[in-house]
C-alpha positions as CSV (number, residue, x, y, z in Angstrom):
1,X,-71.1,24.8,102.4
2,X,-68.8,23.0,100.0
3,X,-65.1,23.2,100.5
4,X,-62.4,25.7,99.5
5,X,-60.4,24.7,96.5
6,X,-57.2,24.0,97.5
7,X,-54.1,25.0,95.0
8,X,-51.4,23.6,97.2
9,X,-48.8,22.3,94.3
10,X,-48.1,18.9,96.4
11,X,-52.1,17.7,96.3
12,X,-54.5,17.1,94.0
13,X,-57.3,19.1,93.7
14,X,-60.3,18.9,96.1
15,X,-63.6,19.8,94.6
16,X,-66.1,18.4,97.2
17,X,-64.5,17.9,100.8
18,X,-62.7,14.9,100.0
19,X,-59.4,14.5,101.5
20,X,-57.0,15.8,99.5
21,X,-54.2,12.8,97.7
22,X,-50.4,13.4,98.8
23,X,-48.4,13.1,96.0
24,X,-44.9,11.3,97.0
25,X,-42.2,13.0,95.6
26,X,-40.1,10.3,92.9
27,X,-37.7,8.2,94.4
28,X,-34.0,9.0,93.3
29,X,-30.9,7.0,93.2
30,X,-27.2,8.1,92.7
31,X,-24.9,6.2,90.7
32,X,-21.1,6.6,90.1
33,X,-18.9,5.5,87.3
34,X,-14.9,5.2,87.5
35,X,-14.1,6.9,84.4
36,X,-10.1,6.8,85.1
37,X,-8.6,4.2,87.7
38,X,-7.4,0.5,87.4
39,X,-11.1,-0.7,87.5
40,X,-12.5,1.6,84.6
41,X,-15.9,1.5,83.8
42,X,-17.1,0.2,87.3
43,X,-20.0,1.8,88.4
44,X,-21.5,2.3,91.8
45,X,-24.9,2.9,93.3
46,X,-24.9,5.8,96.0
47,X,-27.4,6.4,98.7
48,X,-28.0,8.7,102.2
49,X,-24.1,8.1,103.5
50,X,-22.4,6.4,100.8
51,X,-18.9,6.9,101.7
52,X,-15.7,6.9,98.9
53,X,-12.5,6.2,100.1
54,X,-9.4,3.8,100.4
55,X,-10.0,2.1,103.7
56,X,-12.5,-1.2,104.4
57,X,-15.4,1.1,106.1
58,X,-15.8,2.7,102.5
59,X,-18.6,1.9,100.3
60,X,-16.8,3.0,97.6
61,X,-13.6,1.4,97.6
62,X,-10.6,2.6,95.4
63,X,-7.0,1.1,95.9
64,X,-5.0,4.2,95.3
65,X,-2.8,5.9,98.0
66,X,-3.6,9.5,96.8
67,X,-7.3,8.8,98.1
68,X,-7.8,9.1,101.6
69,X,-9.3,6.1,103.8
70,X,-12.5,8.2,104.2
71,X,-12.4,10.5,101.6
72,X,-15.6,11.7,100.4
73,X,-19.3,11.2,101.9
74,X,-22.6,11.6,100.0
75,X,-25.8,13.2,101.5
76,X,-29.6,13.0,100.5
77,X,-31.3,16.2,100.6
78,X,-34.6,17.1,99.5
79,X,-34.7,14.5,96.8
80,X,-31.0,15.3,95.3
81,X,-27.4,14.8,96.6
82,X,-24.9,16.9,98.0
83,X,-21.2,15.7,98.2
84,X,-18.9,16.5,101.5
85,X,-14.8,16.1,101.6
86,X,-14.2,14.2,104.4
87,X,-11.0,16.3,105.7
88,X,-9.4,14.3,102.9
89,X,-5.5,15.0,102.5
90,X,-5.5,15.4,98.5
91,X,-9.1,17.2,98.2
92,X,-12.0,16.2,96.4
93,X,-13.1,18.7,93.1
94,X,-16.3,18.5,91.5
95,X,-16.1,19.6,87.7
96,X,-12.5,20.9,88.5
97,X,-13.0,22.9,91.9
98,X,-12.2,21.9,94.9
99,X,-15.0,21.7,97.6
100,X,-15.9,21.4,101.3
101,X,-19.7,20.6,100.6
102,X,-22.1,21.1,97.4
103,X,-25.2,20.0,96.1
104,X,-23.9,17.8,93.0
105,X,-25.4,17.8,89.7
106,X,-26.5,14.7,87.1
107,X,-23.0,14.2,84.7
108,X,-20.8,15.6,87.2
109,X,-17.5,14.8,87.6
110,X,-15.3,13.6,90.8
111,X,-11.8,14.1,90.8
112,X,-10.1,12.3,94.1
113,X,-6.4,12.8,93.8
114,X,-4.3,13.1,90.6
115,X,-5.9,9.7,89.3
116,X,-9.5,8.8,89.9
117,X,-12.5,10.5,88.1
118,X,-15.8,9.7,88.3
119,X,-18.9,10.3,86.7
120,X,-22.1,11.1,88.7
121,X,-25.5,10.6,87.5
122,X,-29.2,10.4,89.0
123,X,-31.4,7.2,88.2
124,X,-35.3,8.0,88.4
125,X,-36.7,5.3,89.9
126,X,-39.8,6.2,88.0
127,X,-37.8,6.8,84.7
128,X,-36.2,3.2,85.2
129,X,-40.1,1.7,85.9
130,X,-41.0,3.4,82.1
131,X,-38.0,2.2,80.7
132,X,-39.1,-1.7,81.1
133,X,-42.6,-0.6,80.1
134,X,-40.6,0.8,77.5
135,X,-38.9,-2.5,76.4
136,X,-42.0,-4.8,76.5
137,X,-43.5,-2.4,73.9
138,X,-40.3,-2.8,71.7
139,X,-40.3,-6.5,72.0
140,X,-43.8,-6.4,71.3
141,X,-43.4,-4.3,68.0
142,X,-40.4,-6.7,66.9
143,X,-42.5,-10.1,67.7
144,X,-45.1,-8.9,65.4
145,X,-42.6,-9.7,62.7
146,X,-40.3,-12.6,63.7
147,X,-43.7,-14.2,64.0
148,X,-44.7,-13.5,60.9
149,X,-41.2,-15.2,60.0
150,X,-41.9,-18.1,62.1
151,X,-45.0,-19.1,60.8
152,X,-43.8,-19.4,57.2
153,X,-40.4,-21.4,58.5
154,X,-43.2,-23.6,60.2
155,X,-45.4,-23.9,56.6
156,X,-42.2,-25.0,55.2
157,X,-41.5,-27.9,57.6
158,X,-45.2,-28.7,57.9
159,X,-45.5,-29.2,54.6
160,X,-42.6,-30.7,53.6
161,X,-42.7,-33.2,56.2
162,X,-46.4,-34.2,55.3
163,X,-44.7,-34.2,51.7
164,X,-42.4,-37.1,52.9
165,X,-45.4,-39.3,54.7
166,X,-47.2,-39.5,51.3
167,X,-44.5,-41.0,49.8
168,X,-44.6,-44.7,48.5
169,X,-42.6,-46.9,51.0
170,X,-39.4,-48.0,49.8
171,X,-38.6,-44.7,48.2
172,X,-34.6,-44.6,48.3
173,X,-33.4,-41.2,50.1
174,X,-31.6,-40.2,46.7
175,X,-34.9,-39.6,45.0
176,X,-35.3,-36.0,43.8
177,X,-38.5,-35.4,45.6
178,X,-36.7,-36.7,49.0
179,X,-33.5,-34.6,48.3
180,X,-35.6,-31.3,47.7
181,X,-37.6,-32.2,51.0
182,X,-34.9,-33.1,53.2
183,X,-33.1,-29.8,51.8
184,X,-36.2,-27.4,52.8
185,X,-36.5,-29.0,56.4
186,X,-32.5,-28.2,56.6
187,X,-32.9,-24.4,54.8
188,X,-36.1,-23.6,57.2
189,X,-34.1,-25.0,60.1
190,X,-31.5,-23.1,59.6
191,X,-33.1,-19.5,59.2
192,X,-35.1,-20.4,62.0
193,X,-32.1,-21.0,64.5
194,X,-30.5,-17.3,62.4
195,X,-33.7,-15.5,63.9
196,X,-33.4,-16.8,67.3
197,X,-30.0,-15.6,67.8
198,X,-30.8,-12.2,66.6
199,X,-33.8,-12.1,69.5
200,X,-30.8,-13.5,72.3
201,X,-29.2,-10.2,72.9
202,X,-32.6,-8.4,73.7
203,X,-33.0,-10.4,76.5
204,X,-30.2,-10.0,78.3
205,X,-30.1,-8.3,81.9
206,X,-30.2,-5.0,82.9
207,X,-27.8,-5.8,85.3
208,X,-24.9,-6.3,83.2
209,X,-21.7,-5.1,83.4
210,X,-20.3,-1.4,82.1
211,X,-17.4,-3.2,79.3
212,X,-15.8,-2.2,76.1
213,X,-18.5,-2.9,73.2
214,X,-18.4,-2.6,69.8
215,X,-21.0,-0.3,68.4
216,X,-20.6,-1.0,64.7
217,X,-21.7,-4.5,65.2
218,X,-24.4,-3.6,67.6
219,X,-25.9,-1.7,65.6
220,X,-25.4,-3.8,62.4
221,X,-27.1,-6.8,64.4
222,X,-30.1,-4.6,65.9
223,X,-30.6,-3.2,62.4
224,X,-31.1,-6.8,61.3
225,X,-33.9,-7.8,64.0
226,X,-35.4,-4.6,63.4
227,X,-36.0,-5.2,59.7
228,X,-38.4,-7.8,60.9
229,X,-41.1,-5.3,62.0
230,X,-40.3,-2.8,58.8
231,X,-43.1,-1.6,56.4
232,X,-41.8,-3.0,52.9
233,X,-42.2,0.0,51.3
234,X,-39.6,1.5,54.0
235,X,-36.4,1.5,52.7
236,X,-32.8,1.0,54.8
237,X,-29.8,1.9,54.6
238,X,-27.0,1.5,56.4
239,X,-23.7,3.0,56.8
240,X,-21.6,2.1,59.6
241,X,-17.6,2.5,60.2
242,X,-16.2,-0.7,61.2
243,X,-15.2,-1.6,64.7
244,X,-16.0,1.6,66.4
245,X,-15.5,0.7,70.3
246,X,-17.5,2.4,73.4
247,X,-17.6,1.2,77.0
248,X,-21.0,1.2,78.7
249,X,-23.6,-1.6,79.2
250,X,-24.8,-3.8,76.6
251,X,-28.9,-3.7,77.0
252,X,-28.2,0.6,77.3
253,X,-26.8,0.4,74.1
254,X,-29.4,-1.8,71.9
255,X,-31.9,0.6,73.7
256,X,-30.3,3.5,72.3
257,X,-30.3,1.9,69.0
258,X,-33.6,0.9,68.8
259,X,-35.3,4.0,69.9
260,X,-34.2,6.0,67.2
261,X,-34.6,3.0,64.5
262,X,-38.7,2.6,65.4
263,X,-39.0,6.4,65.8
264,X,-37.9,7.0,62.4
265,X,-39.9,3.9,61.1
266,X,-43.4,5.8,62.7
267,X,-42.2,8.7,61.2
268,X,-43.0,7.1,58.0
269,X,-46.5,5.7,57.6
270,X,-46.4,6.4,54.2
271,X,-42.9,4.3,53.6
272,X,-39.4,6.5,53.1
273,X,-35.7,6.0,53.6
274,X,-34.1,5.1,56.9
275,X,-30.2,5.9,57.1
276,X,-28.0,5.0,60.1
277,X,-24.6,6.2,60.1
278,X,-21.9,5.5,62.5
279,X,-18.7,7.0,62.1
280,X,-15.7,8.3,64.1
281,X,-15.3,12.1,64.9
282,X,-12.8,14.4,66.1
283,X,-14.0,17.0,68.9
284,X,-14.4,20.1,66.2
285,X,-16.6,17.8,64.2
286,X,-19.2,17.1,66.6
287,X,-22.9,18.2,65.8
288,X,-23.0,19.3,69.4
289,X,-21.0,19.3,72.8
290,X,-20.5,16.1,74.9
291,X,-20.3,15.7,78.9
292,X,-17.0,14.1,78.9
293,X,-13.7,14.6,76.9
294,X,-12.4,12.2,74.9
295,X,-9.5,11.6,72.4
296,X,-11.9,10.8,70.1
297,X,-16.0,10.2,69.3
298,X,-18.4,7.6,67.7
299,X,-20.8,9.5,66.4
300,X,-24.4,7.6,65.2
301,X,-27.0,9.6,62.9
302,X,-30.4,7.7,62.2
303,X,-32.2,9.9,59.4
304,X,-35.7,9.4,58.3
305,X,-37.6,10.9,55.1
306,X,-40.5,11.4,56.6
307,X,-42.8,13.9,58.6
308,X,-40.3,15.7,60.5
309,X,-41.5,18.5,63.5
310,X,-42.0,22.2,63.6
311,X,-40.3,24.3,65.9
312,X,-42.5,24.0,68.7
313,X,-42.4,20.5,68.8
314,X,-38.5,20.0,68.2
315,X,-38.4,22.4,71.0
316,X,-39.9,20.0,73.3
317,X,-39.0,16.4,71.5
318,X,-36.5,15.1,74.4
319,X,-39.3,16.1,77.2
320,X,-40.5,13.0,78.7
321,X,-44.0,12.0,77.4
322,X,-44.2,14.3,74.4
323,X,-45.1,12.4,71.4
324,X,-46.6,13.9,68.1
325,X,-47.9,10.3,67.7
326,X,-51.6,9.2,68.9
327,X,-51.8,7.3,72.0
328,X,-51.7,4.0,70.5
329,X,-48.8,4.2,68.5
330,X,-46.1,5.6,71.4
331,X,-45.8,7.0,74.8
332,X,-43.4,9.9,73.9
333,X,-40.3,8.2,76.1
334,X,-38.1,7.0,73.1
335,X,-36.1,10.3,72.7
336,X,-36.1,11.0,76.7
337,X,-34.4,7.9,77.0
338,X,-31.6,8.0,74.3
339,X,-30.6,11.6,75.4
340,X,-30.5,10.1,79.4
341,X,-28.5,7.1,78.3
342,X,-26.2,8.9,76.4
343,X,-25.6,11.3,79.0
344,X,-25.3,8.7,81.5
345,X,-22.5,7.2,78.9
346,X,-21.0,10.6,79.0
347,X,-22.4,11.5,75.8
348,X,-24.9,13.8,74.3
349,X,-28.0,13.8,71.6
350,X,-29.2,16.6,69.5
351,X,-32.4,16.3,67.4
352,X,-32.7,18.3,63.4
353,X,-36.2,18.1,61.9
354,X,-38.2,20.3,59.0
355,X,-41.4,19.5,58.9
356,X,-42.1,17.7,55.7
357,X,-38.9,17.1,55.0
358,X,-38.0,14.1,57.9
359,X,-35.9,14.0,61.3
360,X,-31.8,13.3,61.9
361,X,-31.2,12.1,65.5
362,X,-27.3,12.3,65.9
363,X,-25.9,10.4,69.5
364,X,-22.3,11.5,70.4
365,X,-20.3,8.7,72.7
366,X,-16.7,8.5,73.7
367,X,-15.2,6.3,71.9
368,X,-12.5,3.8,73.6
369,X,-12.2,0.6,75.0
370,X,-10.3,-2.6,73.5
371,X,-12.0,-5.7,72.1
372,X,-13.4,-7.9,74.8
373,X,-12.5,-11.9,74.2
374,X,-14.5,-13.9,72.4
375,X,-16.5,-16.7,74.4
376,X,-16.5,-19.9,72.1
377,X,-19.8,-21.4,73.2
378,X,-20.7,-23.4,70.3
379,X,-17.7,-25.1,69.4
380,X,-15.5,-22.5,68.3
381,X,-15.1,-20.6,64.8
382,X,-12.2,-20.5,62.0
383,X,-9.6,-22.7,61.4
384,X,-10.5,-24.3,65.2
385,X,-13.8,-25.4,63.6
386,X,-13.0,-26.5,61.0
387,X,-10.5,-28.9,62.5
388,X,-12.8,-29.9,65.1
389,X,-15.5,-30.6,62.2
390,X,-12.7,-33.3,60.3
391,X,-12.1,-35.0,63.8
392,X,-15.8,-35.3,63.9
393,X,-16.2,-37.1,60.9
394,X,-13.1,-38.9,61.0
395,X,-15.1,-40.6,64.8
396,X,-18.3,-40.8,62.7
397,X,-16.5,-43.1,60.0
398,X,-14.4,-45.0,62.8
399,X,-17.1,-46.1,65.4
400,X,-19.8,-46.5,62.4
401,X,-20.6,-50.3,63.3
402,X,-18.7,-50.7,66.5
403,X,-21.2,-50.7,69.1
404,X,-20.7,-53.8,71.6
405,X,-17.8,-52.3,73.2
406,X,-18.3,-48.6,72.5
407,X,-18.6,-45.7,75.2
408,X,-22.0,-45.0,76.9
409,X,-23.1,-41.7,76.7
410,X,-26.2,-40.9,78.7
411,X,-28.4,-38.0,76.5
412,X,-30.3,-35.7,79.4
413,X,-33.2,-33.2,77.9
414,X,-37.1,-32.7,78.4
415,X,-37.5,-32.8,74.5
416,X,-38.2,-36.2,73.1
417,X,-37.2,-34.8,70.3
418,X,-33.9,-32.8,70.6
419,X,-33.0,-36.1,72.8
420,X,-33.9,-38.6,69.6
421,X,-32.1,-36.6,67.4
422,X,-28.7,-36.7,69.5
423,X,-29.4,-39.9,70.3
424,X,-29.7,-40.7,66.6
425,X,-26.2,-39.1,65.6
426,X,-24.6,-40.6,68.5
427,X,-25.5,-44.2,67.3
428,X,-24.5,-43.3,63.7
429,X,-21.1,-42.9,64.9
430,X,-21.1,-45.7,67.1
431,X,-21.8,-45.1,70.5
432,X,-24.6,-46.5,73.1
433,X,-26.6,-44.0,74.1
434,X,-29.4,-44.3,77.1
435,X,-31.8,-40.9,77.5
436,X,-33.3,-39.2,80.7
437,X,-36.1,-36.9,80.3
438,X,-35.0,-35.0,83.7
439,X,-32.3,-34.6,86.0
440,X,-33.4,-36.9,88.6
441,X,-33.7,-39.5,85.8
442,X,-30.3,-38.8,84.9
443,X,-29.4,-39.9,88.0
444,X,-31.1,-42.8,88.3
445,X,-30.0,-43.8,85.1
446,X,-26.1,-43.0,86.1
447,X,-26.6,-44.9,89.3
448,X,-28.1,-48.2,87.8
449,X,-25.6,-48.4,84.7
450,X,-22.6,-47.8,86.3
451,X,-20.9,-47.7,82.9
452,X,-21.6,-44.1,81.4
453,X,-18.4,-42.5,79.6
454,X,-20.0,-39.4,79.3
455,X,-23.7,-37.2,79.9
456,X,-24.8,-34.7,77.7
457,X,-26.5,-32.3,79.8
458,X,-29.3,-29.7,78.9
459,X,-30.0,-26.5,81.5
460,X,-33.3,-25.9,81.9
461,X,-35.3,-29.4,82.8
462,X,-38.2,-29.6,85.0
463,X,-37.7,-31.5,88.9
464,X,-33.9,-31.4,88.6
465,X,-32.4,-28.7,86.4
466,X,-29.1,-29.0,84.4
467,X,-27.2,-27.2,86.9
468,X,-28.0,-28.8,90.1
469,X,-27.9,-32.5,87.9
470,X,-23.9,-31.4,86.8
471,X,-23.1,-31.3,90.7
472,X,-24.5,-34.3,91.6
473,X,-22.4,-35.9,88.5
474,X,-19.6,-34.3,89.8
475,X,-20.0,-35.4,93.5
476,X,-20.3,-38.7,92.0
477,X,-17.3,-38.8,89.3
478,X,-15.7,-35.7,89.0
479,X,-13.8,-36.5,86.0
480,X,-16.7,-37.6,84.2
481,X,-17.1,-36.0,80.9
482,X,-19.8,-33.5,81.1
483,X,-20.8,-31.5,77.7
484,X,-23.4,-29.0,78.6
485,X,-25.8,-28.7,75.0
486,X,-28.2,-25.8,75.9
487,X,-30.2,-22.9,74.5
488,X,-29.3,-20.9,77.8
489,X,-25.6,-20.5,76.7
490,X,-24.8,-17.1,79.2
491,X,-25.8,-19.4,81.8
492,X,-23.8,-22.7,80.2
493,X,-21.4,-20.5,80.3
494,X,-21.1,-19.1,83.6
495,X,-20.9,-22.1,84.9
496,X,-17.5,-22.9,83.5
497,X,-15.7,-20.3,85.8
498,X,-16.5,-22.6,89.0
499,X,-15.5,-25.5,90.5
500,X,-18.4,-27.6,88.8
501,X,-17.4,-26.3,84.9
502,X,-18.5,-28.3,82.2
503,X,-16.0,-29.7,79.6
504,X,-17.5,-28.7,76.9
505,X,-20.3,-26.3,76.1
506,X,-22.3,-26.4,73.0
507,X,-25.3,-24.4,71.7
508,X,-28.5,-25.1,70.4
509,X,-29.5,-25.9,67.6
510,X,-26.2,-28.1,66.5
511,X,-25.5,-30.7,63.8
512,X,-23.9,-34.2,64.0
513,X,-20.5,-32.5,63.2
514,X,-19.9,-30.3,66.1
515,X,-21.6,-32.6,68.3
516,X,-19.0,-35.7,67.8
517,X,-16.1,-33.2,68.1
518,X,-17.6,-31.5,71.0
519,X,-18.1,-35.3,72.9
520,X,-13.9,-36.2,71.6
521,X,-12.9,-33.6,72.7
522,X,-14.0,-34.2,76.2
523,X,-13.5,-37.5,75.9
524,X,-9.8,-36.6,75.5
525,X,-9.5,-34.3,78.3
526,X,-10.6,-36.9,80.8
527,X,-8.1,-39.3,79.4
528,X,-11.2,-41.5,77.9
529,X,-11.0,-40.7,74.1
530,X,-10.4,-43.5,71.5
């Protein structure tokens, strides 16, 4: 006799006696964020136990005397949280009322004494897993068109470069076809180091910190890489309010951006209009209610001309894995995932569509924060440059032809060619140069010589990398002048807060100019210069 259908909601269906498949229920994680306190903007992940309070047993630690040593203790149950005061002398209040135990709710808010609030929300483990998915298919959409992009930068060098071997011998380099030649290569070079640095910010970590960011520039800057994988007959236009600041976490933020951008773009097969506004709100202005108050609001619109959504579907556009696209073209997580991180940022996003007529996605965020400082990782901008670029010259026109007695700088990178090229400049202004391919050659090299001035470094080399090759250099000498020239400039970067910093860090690609100033400049420091 077959077996009885079974209907229970935490099993699959059994048709023929086999053993039913458990379902595990999806994996939550809490997370806090101090919304007022000395260390705004910090967040903090919350499990079974997590305890907030003043003392060292907390988890959750807030330097405050209003908040009690252990003040507030969280508990899983079934799958959620419920939050328990701790006998705490000030109280604890959840959305404004003060409790002795509750379940607690996504975009809730802690008070703990008079001056710290925090923000509560829930992270899906399985929400977070989709995410990434989510983000491979983005970068996948957005390679299409920087490769496209690519390839022609790469015809122009080819090309131009087989131009130049054809050439009779003895051609002088002032010769018009040489000029125009030499000019492509620099043009192509150039664009092709623009589009790198507009892919940089896409990969950086999940991880990073919650910080004042400016939204008006992200969103110029994703708009620019974005127009890589636009339809030409999509149209966009862009209106955005000038430094408009938000605190929250960088790769949330370009997430939210792009989401709306390639909805709108599959909106219209048929080419259209894409707006983006971004403008600053009062709270009676709003197009709908955030989570958190806020003296004022950056609002961003994103409006397409093109399908738009019935009722039905508008209805159910935020639900995870509702798409009115075909299977191939999107997973229906996009609009799930800009209202979650805008709630998560305290924020909120509302959806208006007519069908025929095209879609406005408008994402409300508090506004605030203060400009972060500037890292100046490739020699510096302004007036700062511009000096550094005449000192640069001014060393390329002084050690031009003194070589016998000039400093020895040992040129470290995996790429015959970037190392020929620095090599090359180096010489031109009248240094002796030896290269390593690796850092254990570097090494080697240092060891044998005895006589190096100065190493420029690159990061990521094979059998030694940059940073492990800078602490042996340091062990050795630790005033030798150490200018770090990579591609990997968070990392370069990084490194200049320990005890192993660089002198200088420079990024790549770089010309002759910045190069020489960059190497004087450290030269200097050490006491070594000219």
């Amino acid at each position: 006799m077959a077996a009885q259908r079974r209907t229970d909601p935490t099993t699959l269906v059994d048709t023929g006696g086999v053993k039913p498949l458990e379902l595990q229920p999806r994996e939550r994680r809490g997370r806090l964020v101090l919304l007022v306190g000395a260390e705004e903007g910090r967040s903090y992940d919350v499990v079974d136990g997590t305890v907030i309070g003043r003392g060292e047993s907390a988890d959750v630690q807030l330097v405050d005397p209003t908040v009690s040593r252990v003040h507030a203790r969280f508990h899983r149950v079934d799958g959620g949280f419920h939050i328990e005061d701790q006998g705490s002398r000030n109280g604890t209040l959840v959305d404004g009322s003060r409790i002795d135990r509750v379940p607690i709710r996504h975009g809730a808010r802690i008070q703990l004494g008079p001056r710290r609030l925090l923000l509560f929300s829930v992270l899906d483990v399985f929400e977070e897993a989709m995410l990434q998915a989510q983000q491979i298919d983005l970068m996948a959409k957005m390679s299409a068109g920087f490769s496209h992009d690519f390839n022609n930068l790469l015809c122009t060098m080819t090309a131009n470069a087989a131009h130049l071997r054809e050439l009779p011998h003895g051609m002088s380099l002032g010769h018009l076809d040489v000029r125009e030649c030499l000019d492509d290569l620099n043009l192509a070079a150039n664009e092709g180091a623009e589009l790198t640095k507009r892919l940089e910010p896409f990969a950086l970590s999940a991880s990073s910190p919650d910080e004042p960011l400016n939204l008006s520039a992200l969103a110029s800057e994703t708009i620019g890489a974005l127009r890589q994988t636009l339809p030409r007959d999509i149209q966009v236009r862009e209106h955005v309010q000038s430094a408009l600041w938000v605190h929250g976490r960088e790769p949330a933020l370009r997430d939210l951006l792009m989401h709306p951008f390639l909805n709108a773009r599959d909106a219209m097969p048929d080419g259209g209009v894409l707006t983006c506004e971004i403008a600053h709100c009062a709270r009676d202005e709003l197009p709908a209610e955030p989570i958190l108050a806020a003296d004022g609001y950056a609002v961003l619109r994103v409006r397409d001309s093109g399908m738009g959504m019935s009722g039905s579907e508008l209805a159910r556009a935020f639900d995870p894995f509702f798409t009115t696209k075909q299977v191939a073209v999107g997973r229906g997580l996009g609009l799930s995932i800009v209202r979650k991180i805008a709630h998560d940022l305290g924020g909120t996003a509302v959806l208006e569509s007519e069908a025929g007529v095209g879609t406005t996605l408008s994402v409300v965020l508090p506004a605030g924060g203060e400009p972060r400082a500037q890292t100046d990782a490739d020699g510096g901008e302004g007036a700062g440059q511009r000096e550094r670029g005449r000192r640069g010259r001014a060393t390329m026109d002084a050690r031009a032809g003194l070589v016998g007695n000039a400093p020895l700088v040992l040129v470290v990178d995996d790429n015959d060619g970037v190392r020929r090229v620095v090599a090359r400049a180096l010489q031109r202004a009248g240094y002796r140069t030896e290269e390593a391919c690796d850092g254990v050659e570097a090494l080697e090299r240092y060891d044998a010589d005895g006589g190096v001035a100065a190493v420029i470094l690159d990061l990521d080399m094979p059998r030694m990398d940059g940073r492990t090759c800078l602490a042996e250099l340091r062990r050795r000498a630790e005033k030798l002048p150490i200018i770090l020239l990579s591609g990997l400039v968070d990392q370069a970067v990084a490194l200049r807060e320990g005890e192993l910093a660089p002198d200088v860090v420079l990024k790549k690609p770089i010309d002759p100019i910045r190069l020489l100033a960059g190497l004087e400049a450290a030269l200097r420091e050490q006491g070594s210069g000219r």
